[in-house]
Kinemage of the C-alpha trace (Angstrom):
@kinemage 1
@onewidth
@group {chain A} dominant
@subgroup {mainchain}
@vectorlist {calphas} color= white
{ca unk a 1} P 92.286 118.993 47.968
{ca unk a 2} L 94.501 120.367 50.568
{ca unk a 3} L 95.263 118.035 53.986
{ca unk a 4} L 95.728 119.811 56.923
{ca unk a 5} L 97.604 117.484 59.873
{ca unk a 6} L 96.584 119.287 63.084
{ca unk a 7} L 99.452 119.489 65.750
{ca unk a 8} L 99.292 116.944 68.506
{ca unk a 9} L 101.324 116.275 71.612
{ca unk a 10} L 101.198 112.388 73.232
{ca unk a 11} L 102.724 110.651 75.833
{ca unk a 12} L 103.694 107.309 76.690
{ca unk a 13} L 102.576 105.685 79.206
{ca unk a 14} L 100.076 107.634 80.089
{ca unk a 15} L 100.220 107.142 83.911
{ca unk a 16} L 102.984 106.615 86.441
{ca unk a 17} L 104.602 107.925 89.459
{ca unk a 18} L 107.270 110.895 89.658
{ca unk a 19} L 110.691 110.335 88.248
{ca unk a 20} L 109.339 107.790 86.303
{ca unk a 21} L 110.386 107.745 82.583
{ca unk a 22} L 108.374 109.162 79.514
{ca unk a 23} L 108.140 109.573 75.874
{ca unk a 24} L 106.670 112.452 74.995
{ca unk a 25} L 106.149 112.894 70.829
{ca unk a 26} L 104.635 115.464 68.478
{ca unk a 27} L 103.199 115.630 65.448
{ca unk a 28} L 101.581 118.059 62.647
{ca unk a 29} L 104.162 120.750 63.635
{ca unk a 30} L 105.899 122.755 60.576
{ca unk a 31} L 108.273 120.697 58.780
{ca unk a 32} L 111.950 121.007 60.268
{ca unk a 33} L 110.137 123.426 63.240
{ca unk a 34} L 112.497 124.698 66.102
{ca unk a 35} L 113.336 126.019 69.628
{ca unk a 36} L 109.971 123.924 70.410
{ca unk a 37} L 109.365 123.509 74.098
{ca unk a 38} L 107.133 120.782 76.096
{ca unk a 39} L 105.477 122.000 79.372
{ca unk a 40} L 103.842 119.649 81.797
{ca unk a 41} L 100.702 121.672 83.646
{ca unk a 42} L 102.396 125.002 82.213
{ca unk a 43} L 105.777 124.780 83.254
{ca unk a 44} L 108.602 124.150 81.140
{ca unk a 45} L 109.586 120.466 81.012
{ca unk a 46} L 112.063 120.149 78.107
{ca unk a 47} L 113.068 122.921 75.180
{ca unk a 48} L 115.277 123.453 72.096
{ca unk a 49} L 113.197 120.492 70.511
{ca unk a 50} L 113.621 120.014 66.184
{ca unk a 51} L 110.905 118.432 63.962
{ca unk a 52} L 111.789 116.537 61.387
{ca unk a 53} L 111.286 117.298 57.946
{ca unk a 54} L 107.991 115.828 58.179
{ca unk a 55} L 106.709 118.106 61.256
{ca unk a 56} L 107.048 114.869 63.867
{ca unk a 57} L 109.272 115.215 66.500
{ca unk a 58} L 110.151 112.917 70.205
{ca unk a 59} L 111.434 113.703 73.619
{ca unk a 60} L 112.470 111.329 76.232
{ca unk a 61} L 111.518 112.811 79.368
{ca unk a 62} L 111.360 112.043 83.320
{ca unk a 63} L 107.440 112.741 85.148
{ca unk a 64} L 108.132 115.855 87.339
{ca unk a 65} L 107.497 116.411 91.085
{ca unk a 66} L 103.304 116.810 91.372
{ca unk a 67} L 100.542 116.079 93.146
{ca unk a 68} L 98.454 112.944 91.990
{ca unk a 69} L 95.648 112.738 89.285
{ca unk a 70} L 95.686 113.946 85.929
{ca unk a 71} L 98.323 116.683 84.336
{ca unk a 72} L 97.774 118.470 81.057
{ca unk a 73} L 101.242 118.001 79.046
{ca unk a 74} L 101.582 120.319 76.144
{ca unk a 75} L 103.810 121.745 73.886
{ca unk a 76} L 104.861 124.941 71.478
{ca unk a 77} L 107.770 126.075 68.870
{ca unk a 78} L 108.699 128.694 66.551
{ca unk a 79} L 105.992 128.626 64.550
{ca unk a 80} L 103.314 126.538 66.071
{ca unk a 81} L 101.282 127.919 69.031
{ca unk a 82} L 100.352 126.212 72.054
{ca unk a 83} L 96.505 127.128 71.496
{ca unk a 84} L 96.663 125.211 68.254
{ca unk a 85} L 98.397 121.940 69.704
{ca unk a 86} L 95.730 119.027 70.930
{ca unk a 87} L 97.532 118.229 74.278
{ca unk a 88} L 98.402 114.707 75.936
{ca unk a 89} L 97.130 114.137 79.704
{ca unk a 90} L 99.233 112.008 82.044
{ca unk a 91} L 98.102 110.662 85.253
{ca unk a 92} L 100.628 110.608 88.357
{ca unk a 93} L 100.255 107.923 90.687
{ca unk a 94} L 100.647 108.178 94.575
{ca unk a 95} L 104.095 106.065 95.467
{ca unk a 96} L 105.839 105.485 98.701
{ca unk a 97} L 109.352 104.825 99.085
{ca unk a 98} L 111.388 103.402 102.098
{ca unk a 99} L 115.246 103.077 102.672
{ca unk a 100} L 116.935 101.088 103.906
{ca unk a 101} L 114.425 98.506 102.849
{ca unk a 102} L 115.067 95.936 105.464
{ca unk a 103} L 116.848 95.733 108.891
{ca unk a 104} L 116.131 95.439 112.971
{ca unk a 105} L 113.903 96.931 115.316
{ca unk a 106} L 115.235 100.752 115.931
{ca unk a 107} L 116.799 100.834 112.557
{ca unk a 108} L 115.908 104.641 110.978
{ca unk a 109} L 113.915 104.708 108.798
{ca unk a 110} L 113.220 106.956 106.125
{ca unk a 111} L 110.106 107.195 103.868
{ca unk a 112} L 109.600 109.910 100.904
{ca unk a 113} L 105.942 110.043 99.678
{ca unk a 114} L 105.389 111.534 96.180
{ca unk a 115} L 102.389 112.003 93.519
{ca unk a 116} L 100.225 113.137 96.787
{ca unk a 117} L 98.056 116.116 97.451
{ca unk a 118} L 99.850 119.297 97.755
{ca unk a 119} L 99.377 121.383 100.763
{ca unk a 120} L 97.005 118.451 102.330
{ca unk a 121} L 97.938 116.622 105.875
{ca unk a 122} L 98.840 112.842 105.776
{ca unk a 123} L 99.889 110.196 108.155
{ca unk a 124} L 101.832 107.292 107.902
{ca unk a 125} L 101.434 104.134 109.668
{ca unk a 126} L 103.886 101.180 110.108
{ca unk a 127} L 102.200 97.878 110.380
{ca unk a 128} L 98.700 99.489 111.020
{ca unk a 129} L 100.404 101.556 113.928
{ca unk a 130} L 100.555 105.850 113.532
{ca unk a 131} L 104.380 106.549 113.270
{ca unk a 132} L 104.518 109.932 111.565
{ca unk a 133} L 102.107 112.851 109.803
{ca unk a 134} L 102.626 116.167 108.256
{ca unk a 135} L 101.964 118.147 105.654
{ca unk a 136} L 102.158 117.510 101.449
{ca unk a 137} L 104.508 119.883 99.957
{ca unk a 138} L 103.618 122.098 97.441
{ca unk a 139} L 105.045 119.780 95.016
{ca unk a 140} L 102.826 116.734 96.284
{ca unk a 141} L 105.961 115.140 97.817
{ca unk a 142} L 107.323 114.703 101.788
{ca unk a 143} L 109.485 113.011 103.610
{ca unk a 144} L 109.299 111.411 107.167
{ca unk a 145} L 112.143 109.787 109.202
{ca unk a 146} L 111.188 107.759 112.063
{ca unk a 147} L 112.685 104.367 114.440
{ca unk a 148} L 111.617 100.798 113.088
{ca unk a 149} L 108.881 99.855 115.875
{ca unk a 150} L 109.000 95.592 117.336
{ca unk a 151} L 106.693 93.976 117.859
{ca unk a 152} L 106.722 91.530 114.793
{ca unk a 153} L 109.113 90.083 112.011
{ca unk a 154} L 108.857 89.421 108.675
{ca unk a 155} L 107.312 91.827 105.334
{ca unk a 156} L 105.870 94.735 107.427
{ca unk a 157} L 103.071 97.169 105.585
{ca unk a 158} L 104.058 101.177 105.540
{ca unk a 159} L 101.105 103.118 104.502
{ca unk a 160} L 100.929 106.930 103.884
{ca unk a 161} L 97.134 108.123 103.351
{ca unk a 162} L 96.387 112.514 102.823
{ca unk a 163} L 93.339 114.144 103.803
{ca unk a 164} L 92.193 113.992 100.646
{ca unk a 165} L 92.153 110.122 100.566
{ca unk a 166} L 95.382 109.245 98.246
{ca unk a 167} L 97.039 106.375 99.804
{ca unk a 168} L 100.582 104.210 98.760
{ca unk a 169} L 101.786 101.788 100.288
{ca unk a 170} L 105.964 99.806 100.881
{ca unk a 171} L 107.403 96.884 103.074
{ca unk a 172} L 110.060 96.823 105.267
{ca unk a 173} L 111.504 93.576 105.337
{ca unk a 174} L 111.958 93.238 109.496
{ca unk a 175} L 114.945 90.881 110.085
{ca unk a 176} L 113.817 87.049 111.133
{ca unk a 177} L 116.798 85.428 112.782
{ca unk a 178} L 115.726 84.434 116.190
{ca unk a 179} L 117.982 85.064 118.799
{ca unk a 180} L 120.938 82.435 120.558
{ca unk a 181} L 119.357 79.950 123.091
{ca unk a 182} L 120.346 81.133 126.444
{ca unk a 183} L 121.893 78.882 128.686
{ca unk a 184} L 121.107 77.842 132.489
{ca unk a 185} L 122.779 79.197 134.739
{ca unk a 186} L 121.296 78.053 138.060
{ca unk a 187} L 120.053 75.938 139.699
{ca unk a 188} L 121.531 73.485 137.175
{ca unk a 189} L 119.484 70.356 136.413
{ca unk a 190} L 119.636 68.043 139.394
{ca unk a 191} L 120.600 70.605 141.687
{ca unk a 192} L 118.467 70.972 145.302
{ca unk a 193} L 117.732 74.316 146.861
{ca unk a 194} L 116.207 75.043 150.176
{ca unk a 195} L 116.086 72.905 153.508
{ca unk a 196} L 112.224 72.538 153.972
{ca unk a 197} L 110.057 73.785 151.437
{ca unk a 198} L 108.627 77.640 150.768
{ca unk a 199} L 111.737 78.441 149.236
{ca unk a 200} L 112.229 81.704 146.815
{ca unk a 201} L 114.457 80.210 144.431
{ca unk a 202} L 116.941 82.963 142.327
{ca unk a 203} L 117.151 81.790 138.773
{ca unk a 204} L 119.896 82.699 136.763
{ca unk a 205} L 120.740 82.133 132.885
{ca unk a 206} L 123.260 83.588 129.959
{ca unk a 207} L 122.428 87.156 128.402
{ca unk a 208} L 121.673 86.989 125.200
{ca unk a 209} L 122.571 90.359 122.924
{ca unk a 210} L 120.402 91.199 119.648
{ca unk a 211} L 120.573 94.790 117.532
{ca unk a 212} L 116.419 94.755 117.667
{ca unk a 213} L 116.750 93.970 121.695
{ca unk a 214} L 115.959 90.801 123.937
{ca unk a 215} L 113.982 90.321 126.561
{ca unk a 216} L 112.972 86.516 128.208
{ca unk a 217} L 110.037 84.229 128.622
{ca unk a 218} L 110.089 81.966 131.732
{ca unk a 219} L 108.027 78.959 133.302
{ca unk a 220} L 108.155 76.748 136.547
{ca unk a 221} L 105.887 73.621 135.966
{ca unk a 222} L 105.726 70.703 138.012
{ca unk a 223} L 105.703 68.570 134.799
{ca unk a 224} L 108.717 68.337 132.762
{ca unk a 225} L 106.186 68.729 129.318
{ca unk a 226} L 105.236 72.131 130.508
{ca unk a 227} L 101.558 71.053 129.762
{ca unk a 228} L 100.396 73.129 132.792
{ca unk a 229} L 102.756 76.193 134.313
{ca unk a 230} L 102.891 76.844 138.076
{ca unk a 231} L 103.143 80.095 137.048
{ca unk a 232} L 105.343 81.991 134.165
{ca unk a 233} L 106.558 85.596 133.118
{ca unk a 234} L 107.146 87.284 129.963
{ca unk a 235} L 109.221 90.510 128.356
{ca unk a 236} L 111.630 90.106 131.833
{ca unk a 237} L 114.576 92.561 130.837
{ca unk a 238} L 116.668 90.822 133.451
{ca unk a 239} L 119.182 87.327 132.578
{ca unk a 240} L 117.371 86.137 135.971
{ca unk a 241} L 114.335 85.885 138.182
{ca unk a 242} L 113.944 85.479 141.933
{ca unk a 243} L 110.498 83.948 143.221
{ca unk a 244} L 108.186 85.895 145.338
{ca unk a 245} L 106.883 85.214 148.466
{ca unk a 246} L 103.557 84.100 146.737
{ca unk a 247} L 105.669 82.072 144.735
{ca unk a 248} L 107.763 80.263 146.640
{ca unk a 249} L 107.957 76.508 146.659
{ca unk a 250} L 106.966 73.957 148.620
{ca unk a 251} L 108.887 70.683 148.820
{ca unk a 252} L 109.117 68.810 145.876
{ca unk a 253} L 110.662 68.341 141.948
{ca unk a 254} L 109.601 71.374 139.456
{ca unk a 255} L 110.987 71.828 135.918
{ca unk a 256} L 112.149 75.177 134.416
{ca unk a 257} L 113.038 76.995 131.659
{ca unk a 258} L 113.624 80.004 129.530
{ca unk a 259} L 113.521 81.669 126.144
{ca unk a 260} L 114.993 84.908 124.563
{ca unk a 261} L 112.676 86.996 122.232
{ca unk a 262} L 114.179 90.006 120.231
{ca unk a 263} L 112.310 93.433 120.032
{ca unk a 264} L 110.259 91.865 116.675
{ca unk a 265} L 108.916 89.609 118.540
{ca unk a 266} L 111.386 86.514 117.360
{ca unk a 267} L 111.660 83.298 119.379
{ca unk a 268} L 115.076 81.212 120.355
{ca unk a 269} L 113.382 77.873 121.236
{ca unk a 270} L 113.279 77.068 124.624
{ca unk a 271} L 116.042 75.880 127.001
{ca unk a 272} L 115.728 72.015 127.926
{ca unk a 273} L 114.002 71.913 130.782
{ca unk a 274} L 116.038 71.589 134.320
{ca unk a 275} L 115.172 69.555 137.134
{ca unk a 276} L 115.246 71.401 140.440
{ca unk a 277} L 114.549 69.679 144.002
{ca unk a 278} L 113.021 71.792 146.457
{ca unk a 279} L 113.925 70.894 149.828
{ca unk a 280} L 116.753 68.491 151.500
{ca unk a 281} L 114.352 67.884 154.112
{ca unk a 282} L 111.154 66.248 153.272
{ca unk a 283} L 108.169 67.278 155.927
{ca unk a 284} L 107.412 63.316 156.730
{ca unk a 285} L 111.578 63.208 157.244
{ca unk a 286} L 111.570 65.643 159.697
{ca unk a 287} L 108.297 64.596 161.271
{ca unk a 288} L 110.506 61.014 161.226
{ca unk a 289} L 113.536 62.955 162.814
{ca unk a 290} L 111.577 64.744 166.025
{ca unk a 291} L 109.635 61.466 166.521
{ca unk a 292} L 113.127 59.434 167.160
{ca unk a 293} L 114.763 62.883 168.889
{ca unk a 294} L 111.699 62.654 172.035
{ca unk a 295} L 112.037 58.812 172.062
{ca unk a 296} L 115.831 59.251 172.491
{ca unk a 297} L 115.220 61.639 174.920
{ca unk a 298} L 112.296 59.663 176.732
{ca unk a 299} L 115.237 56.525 176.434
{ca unk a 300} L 117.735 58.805 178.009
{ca unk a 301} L 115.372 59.748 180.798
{ca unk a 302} L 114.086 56.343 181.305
{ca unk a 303} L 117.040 53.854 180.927
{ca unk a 304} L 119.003 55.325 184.235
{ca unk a 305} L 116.308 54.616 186.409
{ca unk a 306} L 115.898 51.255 185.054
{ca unk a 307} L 119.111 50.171 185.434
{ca unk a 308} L 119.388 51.398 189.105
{ca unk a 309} L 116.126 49.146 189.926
{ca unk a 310} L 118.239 45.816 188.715
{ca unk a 311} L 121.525 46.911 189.658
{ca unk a 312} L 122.160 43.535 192.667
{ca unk a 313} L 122.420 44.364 196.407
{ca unk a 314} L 126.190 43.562 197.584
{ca unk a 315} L 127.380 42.074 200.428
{ca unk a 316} L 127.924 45.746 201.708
{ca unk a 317} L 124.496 46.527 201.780
């Protein structure tokens, strides 16, 4: 009885993403067969293959630029057909690449998608926010280049979806430092602006530099906790702040303070909070001070006229 081994082609593994490593093998081919060539969906992949004396043959390869989903990997030789070879099917998977992989707010970016749908439109987004789209190349690939948005810190999700409804997915790893403290400027705690209350104070502190950006939080309480805010502002671009005339202050003690945030969104902890007295000149003061300025003047009026009604008679008169 005669045996006939039927000419195979497999591959291993059987799924993966472009560029990724492969073993192709073959088997049933003539004994010591050559000038055999693998294709991958038709196209020449590797050539100038030799079985082995026993018709088996192997081929380390690398998976080839192409769109996603399943390719037909076969191959053919001097003597053995391609129409008589059982082929091997490999499955390319959708990946998403990023470099640099980590860095600040404004950083450029670039992202290569490959295993995707050729000729199809995509977008990318960067932490659920549209940053890019296009079109898949003909070899299911593209590439995007686009400015690290702020907003927030820490492992960030890149996504790139086609039309067709392949998606992959990276991180960018968006720096965490927080940026220096800033540092009061003025008024210093202690200090006392104004004479008599509904006074704009100008608030000064340090700049404070960042690569992702910095802009600063500020607050005016009346307690030194900050449990309640007279009134605050955020994302000022400015190292200072001058009140309003809505804002300004009445006589009394108020606490302030200020914080730095970078562009993702990164904290410095607050400055301690600084004392400032409103007012040298409290309203029952100068209430105090006119009161004793008419009685001196009523005493000033008065005391003349009382000391010419005792002045004695002299012998003169």
């Amino acid at each position: 009885m005669i045996f006939t081994v039927a000419p195979a082609v497999s591959v291993n593994p059987v799924s993966g993403a472009v560029e990724d490593d492969i073993k192709i093998s073959g088997s049933g081919f003539a004994n010591n067969e050559t000038s055999i060539e693998v294709t991958f969906d038709g196209k020449t992949l590797e050539r100038n293959i030799l079985a082995d004396d026993t018709g088996n043959w192997s081929v380390n390869s690398k998976v080839p630029a192409c769109s996603s989903g399943p390719h037909t990997i076969n191959a053919a030789g001097k003597i053995t057909p391609a129409t008589d070879i059982t082929t091997a099917t490999f499955t390319t998977q959708s990946v998403l690449t990023i470099v640099p992989k980590s860095g600040n707010v404004k950083d450029e970016l670039r992202v290569t998608g490959s295993g995707f749908n050729a000729g199809k439109d995509f977008s990318v987004s960067f932490d659920n926010n549209p940053v890019a789209s296009g079109s898949v190349n003909e070899s299911g690939s593209f590439q995007v280049i686009f400015k690290a948005p702020g907003g927030k810190s820490g492992s960030l999700n890149i996504t790139a979806t086609d039309t067709k409804g392949t998606t992959a997915s990276t991180t960018f790893a968006m720096e965490t430092t927080p940026p220096e403290v800033p540092k009061i400027a003025s008024p210093r705690d202690g200090a006392t602006v104004g004479f008599m209350g509904d006074t704009k104070i100008a608030f000064k502190w340090s700049d404070v530099s960042d690569p992702s950006g910095v802009s600063y939080d500020f607050e005016v309480s009346d307690q030194s906790n900050f449990v309640k805010s007279i009134f605050s502002h955020e994302k000022l671009t400015d190292a200072k702040y001058t009140l309003t005339e809505a804002e300004a202050l009445p006589n009394g003690e108020y606490y302030w303070r200020v914080r730095a945030v970078d562009g993702a969104g990164y904290a410095s902890d607050w400055t301690p909070a600084a004392m400032v007295k409103v007012g040298f000149v409290t309203t029952g003061t100068l209430v105090f001070i006119g009161v004793g300025i008419v009685v001196l003047l009523i005493l000033i009026a008065v005391l003349p006229r009382v000391f010419k009604k005792k002045k004695p008679k002299s012998d003169w008169d």
